[in-house]
N, C-alpha and C positions, 0 to 999 in steps of 0.2 A: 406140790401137787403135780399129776400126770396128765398132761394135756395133748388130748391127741389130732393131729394140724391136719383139717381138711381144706383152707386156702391156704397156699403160701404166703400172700399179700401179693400185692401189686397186680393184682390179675381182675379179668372181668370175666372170669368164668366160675360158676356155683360147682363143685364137685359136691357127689351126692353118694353119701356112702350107705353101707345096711351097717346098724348099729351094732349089732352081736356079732358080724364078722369082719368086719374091719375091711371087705372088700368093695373098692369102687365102682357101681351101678351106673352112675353116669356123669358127663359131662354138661351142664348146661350157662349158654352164655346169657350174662346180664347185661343192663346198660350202664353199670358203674364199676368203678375200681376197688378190691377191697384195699382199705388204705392200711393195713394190720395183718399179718398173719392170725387164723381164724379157725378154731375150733372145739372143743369139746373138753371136759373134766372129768376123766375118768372115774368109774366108783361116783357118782350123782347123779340125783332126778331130780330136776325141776317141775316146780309147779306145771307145766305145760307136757309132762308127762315123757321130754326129752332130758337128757346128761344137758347139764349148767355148761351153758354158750362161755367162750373165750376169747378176749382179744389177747392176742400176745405184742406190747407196742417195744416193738424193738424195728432196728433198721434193716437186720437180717433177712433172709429170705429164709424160710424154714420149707424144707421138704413135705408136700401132703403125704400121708399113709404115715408119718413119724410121730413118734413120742416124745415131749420136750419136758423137762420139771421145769416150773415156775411158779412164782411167787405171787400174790394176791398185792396190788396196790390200792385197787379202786371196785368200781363196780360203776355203770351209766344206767339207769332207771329206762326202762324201752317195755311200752305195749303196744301188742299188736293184735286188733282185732279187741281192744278193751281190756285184752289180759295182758298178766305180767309174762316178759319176758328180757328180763334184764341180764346184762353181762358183764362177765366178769374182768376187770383190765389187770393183766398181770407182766411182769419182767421175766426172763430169763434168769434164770441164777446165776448172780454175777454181777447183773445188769443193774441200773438203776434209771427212771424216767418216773419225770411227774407229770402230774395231767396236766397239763397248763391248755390256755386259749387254742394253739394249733393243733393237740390232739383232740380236745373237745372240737373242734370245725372241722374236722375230718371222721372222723366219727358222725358226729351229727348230718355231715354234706349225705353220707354212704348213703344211713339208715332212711334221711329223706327221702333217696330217691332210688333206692334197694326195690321197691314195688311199684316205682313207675310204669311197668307190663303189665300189672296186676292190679287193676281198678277197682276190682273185689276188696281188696287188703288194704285195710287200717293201720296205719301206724303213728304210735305219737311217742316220743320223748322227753323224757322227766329230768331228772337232776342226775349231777355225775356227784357221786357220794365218795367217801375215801376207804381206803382199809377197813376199819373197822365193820362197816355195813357190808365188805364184801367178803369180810372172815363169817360175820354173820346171815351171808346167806348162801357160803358156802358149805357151815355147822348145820342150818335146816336140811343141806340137798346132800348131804352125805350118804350112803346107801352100806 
């Protein structure tokens, strides 16, 4: 799958792209780290009317504005505002990483505290599921 990187990881700043041009609209700083390179699955719509969220859990730093393939491992259960918006955890091709306790804790830490500025915004996290649940809901957000 085509996964196209709007954080590179390790950054505390949101890049906010327009979806149909691939060009970046703006910079905005947070108060947490993304601990994952972070972006988008080309070719999908999710439920929430945006392309299927990605983590990409490598050590790498990937370039925002790039296109990277990768593989589908897992998928973390995430609503926000009551609704699904779950993501998808994948490898690099090549790569290989499991979810184990320290990626679940960093993931979880993020998404915590992702809308600490944002008082309005609910957020609750569900279970971290494996491959199979993330093939399958990557086969519903196909486009």
């Amino acid at each position: 799958m085509k996964v196209f990187i709007e954080q590179s990881g390790e950054e505390n700043t949101k890049n906010v792209f327009d979806k149909d041009t691939g060009k970046l609209l703006k910079k905005v700083l947070i108060h947490v780290t993304y601990p994952y390179p972070y972006g988008y699955i080309l070719d999908t719509l999710a439920d929430d009317g945006d392309n299927l969220d990605c983590y990409i859990l490598t050590n790498k730093k990937l370039e925002a504005e790039s296109v990277v393939e990768a593989q589908p491992v897992g998928m973390a259960e995430w609503f926000e505002g009551g609704k699904e918006d779950h993501k998808i955890l994948a490898v690099l091709d090549g790569e290989q990483c499991s979810i184990d306790a320290t990626v679940k804790s960093k993931l979880n830490e993020f998404a915590e505290h992702f809308f600490d500025n944002q008082p309005d915004k609910e957020y609750q996290s569900g279970e971290f599921l494996g491959k199979a649940a993330a093939i399958a809901l990557l086969s519903r957000s196909r486009i």
